[in-house]
C-alpha positions in Angstrom: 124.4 112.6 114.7 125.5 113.1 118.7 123.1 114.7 120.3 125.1 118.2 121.4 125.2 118.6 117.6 121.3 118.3 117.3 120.9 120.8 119.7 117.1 121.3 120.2 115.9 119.3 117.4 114.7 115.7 118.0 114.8 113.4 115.1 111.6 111.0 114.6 111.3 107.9 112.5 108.5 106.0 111.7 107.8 103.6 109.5 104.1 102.1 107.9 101.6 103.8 105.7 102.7 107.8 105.1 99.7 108.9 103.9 97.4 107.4 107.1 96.0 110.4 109.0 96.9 108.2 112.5 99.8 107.5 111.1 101.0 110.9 110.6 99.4 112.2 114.1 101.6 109.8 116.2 104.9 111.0 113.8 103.3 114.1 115.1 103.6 116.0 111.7 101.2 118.4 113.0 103.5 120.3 115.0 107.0 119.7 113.4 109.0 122.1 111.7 110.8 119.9 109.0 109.7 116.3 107.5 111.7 114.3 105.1 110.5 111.5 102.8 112.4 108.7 101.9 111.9 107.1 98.5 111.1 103.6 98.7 112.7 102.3 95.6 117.0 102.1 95.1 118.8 103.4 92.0 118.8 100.0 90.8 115.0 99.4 90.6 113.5 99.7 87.2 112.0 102.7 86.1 108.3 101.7 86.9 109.2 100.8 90.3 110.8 104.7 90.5 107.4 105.5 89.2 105.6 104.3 92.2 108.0 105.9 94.5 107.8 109.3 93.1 104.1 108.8 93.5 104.0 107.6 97.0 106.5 110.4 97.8 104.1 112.8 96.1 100.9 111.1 98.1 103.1 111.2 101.8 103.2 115.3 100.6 100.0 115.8 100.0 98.6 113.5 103.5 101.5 115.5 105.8 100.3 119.1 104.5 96.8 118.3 104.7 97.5 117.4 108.5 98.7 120.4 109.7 96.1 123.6 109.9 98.1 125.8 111.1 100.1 128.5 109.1 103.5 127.8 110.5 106.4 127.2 108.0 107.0 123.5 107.3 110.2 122.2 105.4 109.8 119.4 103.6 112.7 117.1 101.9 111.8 114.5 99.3 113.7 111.9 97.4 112.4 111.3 94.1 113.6 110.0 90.7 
């Protein structure tokens, strides 16, 4: 996306383990207003593979809301199967 379509919002990517606490404070979670998680399996993996996404998916959830303690509004965007 070009940046004067962004506007104000910067777009982070990280990569490595979602649900690690450090992980998650240097994607600075803790103050963003929107995350989205990526599944990690394709529409051509099996379903147990799609299995283990959804779950990791579900995990990242759980690690990035248990992150922030504040009360502010956070979007979050998942791909699952």
């Amino acid at each position: 996306m070009p940046e004067a379509e962004r506007l104000n919002t910067r777009i982070v990517t990280r990569s490595g383990s979602t649900s690690s606490p450090t992980n998650l404070r240097i994607a600075a979670v803790d103050t963003c207003r929107s995350v989205i998680v990526l599944a990690t399996a394709s529409e051509e993996d099996n379903r147990d593979a799609k299995n283990i996404s959804d779950a990791r998916a579900i995990k990242t959830i759980l690690a990035v809301a248990n992150t922030r303690h504040d009360e502010d509004e956070l979007n979050i965007v998942a791909e699952i199967f």
